[in-house]
C-alpha positions in Angstrom: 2.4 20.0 -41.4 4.2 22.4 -43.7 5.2 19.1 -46.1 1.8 18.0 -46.3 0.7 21.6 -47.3 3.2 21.5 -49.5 2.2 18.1 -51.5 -0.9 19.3 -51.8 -0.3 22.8 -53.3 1.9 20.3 -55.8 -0.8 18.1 -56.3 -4.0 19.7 -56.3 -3.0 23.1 -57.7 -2.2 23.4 -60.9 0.2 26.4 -61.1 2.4 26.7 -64.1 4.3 29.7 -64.1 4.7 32.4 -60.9 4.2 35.7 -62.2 5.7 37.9 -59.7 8.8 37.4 -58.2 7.9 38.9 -54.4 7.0 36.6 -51.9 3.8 38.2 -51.5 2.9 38.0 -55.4 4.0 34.0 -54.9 1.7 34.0 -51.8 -1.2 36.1 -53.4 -1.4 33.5 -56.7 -1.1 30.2 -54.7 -4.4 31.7 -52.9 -5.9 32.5 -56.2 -5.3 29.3 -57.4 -6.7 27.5 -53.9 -9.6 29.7 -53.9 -10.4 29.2 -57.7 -9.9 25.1 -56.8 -12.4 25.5 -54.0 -14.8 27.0 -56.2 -14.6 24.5 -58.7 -15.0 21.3 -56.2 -18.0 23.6 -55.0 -19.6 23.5 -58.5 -18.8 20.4 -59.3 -20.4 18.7 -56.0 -23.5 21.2 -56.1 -24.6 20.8 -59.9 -23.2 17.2 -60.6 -21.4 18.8 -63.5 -18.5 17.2 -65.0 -15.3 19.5 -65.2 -12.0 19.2 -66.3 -9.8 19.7 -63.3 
């Protein structure tokens, strides 16, 4: 389970650069980043909007 998990953090989230070096502040901004992708995919399927992701 935890390689799949993995593969799709790679995959789906875009994250560039980790701005803390904590485990927490690595934790805190993969959630961001899944939250802020969840969001998105919400828009997108609701409003039939084109989006770059």
């Amino acid at each position: 389970m935890a390689i799949t998990r993995k593969r799709y953090v790679k995959q789906h989230l875009k994250v560039k650069k980790f701005y803390g070096q904590s485990a927490n502040a690595i934790y805190s901004q993969i959630w961001l980043a899944l939250i802020t992708y969840c969001l998105l995919r919400n828009t997108k399927s609701e409003h039939s909007v084109k989006l770059l992701t």
